[in-house]
C-alpha atoms as a printed R data frame, in Angstrom:
    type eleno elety resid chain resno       x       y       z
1   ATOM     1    CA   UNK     A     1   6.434  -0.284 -14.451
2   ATOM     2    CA   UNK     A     2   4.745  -1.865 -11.528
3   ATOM     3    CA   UNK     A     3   5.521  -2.019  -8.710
4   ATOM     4    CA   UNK     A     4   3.762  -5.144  -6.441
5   ATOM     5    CA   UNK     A     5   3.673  -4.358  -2.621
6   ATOM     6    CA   UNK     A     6   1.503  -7.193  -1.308
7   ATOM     7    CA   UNK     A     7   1.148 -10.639  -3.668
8   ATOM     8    CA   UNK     A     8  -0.859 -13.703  -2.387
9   ATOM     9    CA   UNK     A     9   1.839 -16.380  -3.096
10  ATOM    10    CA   UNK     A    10  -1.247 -19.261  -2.019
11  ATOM    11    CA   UNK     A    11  -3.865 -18.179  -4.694
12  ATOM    12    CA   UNK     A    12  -2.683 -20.177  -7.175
13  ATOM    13    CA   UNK     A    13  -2.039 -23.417  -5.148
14  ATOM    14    CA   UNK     A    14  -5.611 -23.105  -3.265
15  ATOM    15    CA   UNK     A    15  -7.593 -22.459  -6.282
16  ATOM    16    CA   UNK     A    16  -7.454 -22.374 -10.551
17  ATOM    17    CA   UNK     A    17  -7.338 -18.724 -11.446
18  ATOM    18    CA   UNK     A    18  -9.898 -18.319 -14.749
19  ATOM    19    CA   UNK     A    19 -10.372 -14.543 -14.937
20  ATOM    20    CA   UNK     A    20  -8.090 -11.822 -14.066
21  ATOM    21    CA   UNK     A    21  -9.590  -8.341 -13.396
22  ATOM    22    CA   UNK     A    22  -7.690  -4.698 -12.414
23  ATOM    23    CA   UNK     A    23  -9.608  -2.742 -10.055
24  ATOM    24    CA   UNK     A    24  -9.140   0.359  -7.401
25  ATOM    25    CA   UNK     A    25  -9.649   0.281  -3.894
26  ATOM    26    CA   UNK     A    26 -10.686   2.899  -1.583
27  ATOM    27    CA   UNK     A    27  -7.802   3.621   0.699
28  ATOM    28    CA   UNK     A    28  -7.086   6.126   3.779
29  ATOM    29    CA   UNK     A    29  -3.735   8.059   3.413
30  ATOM    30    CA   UNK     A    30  -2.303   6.030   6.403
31  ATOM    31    CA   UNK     A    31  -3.091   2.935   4.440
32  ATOM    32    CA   UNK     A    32  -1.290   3.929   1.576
33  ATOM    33    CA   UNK     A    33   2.003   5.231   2.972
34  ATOM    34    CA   UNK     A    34   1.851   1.172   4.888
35  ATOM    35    CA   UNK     A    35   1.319  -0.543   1.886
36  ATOM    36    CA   UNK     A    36   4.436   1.707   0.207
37  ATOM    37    CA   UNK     A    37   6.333   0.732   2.623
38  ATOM    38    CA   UNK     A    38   5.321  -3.049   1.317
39  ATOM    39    CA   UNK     A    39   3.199  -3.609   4.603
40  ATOM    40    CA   UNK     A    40  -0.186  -6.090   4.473
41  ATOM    41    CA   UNK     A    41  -1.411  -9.211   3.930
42  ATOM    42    CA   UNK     A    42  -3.932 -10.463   1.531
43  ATOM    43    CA   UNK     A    43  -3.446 -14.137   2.836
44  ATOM    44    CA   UNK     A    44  -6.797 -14.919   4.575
45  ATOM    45    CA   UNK     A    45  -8.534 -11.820   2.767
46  ATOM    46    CA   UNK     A    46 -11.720 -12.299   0.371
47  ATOM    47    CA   UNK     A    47 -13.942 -10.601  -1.616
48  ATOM    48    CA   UNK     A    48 -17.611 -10.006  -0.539
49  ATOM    49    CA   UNK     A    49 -20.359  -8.394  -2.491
50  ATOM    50    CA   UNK     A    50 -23.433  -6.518  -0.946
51  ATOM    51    CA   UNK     A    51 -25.892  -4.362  -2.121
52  ATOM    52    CA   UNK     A    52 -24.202  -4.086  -5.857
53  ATOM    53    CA   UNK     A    53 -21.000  -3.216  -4.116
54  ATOM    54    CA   UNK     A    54 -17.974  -5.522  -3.738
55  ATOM    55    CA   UNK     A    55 -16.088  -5.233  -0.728
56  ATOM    56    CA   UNK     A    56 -12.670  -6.667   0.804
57  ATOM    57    CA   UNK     A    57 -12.419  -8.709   3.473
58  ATOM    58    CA   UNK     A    58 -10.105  -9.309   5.945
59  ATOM    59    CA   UNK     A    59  -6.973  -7.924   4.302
60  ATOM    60    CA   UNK     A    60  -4.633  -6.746   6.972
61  ATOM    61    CA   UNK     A    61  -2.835  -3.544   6.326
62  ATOM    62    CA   UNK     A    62  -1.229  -2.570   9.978
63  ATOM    63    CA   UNK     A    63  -0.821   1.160  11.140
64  ATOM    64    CA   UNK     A    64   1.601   3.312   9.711
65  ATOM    65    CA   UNK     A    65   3.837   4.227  12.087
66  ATOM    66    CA   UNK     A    66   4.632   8.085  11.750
67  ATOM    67    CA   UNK     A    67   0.943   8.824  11.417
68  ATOM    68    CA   UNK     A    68  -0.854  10.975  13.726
69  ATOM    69    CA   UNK     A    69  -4.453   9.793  16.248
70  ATOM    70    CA   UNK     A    70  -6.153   9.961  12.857
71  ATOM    71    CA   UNK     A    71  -4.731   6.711  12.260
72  ATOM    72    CA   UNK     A    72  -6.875   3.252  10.438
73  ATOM    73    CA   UNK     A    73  -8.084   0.032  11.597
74  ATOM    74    CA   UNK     A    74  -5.558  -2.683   9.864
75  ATOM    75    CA   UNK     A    75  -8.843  -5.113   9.424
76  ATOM    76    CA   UNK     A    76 -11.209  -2.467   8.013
77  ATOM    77    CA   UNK     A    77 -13.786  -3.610   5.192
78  ATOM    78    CA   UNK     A    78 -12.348  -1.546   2.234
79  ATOM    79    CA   UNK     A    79 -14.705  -0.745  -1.028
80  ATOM    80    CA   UNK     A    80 -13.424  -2.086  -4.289
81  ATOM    81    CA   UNK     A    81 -13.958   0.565  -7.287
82  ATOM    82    CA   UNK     A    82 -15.205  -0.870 -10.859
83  ATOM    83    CA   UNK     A    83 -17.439  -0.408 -13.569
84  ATOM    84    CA   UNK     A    84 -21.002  -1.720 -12.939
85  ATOM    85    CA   UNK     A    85 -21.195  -4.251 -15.713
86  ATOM    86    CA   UNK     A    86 -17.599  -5.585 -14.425
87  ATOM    87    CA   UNK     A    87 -19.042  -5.684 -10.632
88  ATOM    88    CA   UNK     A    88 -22.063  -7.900 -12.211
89  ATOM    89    CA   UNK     A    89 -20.648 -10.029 -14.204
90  ATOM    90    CA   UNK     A    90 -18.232 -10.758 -10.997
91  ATOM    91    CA   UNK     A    91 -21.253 -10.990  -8.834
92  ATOM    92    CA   UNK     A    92 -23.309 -13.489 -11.178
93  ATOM    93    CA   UNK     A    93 -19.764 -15.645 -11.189
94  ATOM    94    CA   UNK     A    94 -19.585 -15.808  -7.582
95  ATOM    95    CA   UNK     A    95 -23.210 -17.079  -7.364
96  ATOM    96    CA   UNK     A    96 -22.535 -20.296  -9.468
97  ATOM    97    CA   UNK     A    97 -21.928 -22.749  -7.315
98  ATOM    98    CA   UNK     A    98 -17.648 -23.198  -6.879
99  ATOM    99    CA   UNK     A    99 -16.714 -19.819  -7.899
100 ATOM   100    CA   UNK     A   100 -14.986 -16.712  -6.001
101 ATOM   101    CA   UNK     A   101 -13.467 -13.710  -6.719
102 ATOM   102    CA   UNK     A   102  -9.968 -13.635  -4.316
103 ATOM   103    CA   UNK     A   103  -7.055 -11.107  -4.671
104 ATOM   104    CA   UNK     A   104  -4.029 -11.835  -5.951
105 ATOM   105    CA   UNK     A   105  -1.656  -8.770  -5.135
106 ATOM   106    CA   UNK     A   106  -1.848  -4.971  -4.084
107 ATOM   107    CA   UNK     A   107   0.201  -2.958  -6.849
108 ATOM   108    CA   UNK     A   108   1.020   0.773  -7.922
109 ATOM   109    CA   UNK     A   109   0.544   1.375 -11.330
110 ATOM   110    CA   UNK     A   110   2.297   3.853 -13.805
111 ATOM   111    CA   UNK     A   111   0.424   6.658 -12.377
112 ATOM   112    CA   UNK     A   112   1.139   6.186  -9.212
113 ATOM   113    CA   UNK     A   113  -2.107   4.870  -7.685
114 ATOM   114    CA   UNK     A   114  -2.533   2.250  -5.808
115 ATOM   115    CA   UNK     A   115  -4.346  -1.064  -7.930
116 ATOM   116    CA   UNK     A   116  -5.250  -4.746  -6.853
117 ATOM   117    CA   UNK     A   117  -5.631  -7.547  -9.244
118 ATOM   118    CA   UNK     A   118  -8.770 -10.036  -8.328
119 ATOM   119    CA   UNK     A   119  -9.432 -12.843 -10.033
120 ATOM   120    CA   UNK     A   120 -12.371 -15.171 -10.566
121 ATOM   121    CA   UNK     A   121 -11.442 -18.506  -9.062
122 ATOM   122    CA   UNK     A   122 -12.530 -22.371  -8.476
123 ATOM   123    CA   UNK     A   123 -11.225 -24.142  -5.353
124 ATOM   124    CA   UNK     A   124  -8.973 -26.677  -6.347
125 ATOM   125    CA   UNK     A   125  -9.690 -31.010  -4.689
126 ATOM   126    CA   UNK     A   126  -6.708 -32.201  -2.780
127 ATOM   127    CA   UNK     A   127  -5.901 -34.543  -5.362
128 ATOM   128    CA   UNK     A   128  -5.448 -31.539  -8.164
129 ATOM   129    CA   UNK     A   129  -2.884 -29.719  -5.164
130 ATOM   130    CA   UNK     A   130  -1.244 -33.225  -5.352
131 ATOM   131    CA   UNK     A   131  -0.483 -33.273  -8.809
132 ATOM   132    CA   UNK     A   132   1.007 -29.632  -8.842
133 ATOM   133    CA   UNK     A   133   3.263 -30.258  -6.204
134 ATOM   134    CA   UNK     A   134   4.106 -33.446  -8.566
135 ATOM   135    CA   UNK     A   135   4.650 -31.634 -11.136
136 ATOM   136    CA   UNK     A   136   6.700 -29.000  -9.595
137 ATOM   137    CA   UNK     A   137   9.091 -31.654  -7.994
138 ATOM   138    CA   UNK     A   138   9.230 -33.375 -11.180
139 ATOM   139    CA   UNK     A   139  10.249 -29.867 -13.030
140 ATOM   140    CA   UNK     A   140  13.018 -29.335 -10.127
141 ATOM   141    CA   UNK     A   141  14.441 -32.406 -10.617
142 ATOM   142    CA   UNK     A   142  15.107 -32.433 -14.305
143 ATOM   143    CA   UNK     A   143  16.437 -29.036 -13.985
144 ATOM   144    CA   UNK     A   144  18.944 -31.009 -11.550
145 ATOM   145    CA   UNK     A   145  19.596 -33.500 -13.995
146 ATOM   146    CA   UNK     A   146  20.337 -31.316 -17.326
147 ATOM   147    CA   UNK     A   147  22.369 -29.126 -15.247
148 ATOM   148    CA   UNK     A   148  24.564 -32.176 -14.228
149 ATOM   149    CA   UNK     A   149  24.763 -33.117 -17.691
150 ATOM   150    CA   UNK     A   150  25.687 -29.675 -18.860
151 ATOM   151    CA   UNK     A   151  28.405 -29.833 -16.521
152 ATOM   152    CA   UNK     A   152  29.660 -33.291 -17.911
C-alpha cells in the first residue's frame, strides 16, 4: 500500500505526462519525519541534471519541528537515486527540445522508504489547457444531467 505524502495536483494541467519513472531521493532524517507528517511542496520544484547526476529543485520540505540544531534547509538541492541507463535516457529526453522531467508526488512504499514518481513531460499551449478544462466541465455537467434523470 502506498501511502502519497506530497502530490503535484498542477502536473497534469501544465504539461502531458509521457513517461512515468520510480526513483529514491536522498533525504536527511529531519526531512523524512516532515514529509510523514505530509509536510512539502513539489509545486514550483523541477528536476535538474549535472554532471550525470539528476538533482531536485526547489521542492520545499519545511523544518521538522521536534528536531534538534541539526536541523535542514527546507529549499536544499536533494540528489535523486537511479540506475545509470535510467538517468541517461532521462537526460537525452530532457535535451530534445520541449521535454522535462517534473515530479509528480513524494510517496512511501511497502517497505517503508520514502519514493518520488517523476515523469517525462511536454508543456502543454494554452489552447490544449482550454480544451481540458472543456472537457472537464462538459464531463461535470452530464454527470448533473444523468443524475437528474436517475432521479426522475
Amino acid at each position: 500500500m502506498k501511502k502519497t505524502f506530497i502530490y503535484n495536483r498542477s502536473a497534469s494541467y501544465h504539461y502531458q505526462l509521457t513517461e512515468k519513472f520510480e526513483v529514491g531521493l536522498v533525504l536527511l532524517g529531519s526531512e523524512v519525519k516532515s514529509l510523514r507528517c505530509h509536510r512539502g511542496s513539489l509545486a514550483e520544484a523541477y528536476i535538474i541534471h549535472r554532471d550525470g547526476e539528476l538533482f531536485l529543485h526547489k521542492s520545499h520540505i519545511p523544518e521538522y519541528a521536534s528536531s534538534s540544531i541539526q536541523n535542514h534547509t527546507p529549499l536544499r538541492e536533494r540528489k535523486i537515486l537511479m540506475h545509470k541507463r535510467q538517468i541517461r535516457r532521462i537526460i537525452g529526453h530532457v535535451t530534445r527540445k520541449g521535454m522535462t522531467a517534473i515530479p509528480i508526488k513524494v510517496y512511501e512504499n511497502k517497505k517503508g522508504l520514502i519514493k518520488m514518481e517523476i515523469a517525462l513531460a511536454l508543456g502543454l499551449k494554452k489552447h490544449d489547457k482550454r480544451q481540458v478544462i472543456k472537457e472537464k466541465e462538459w464531463d461535470r455537467e452530464k454527470h448533473r444531467i444523468l443524475k437528474q434523470s436517475y432521479r426522475l
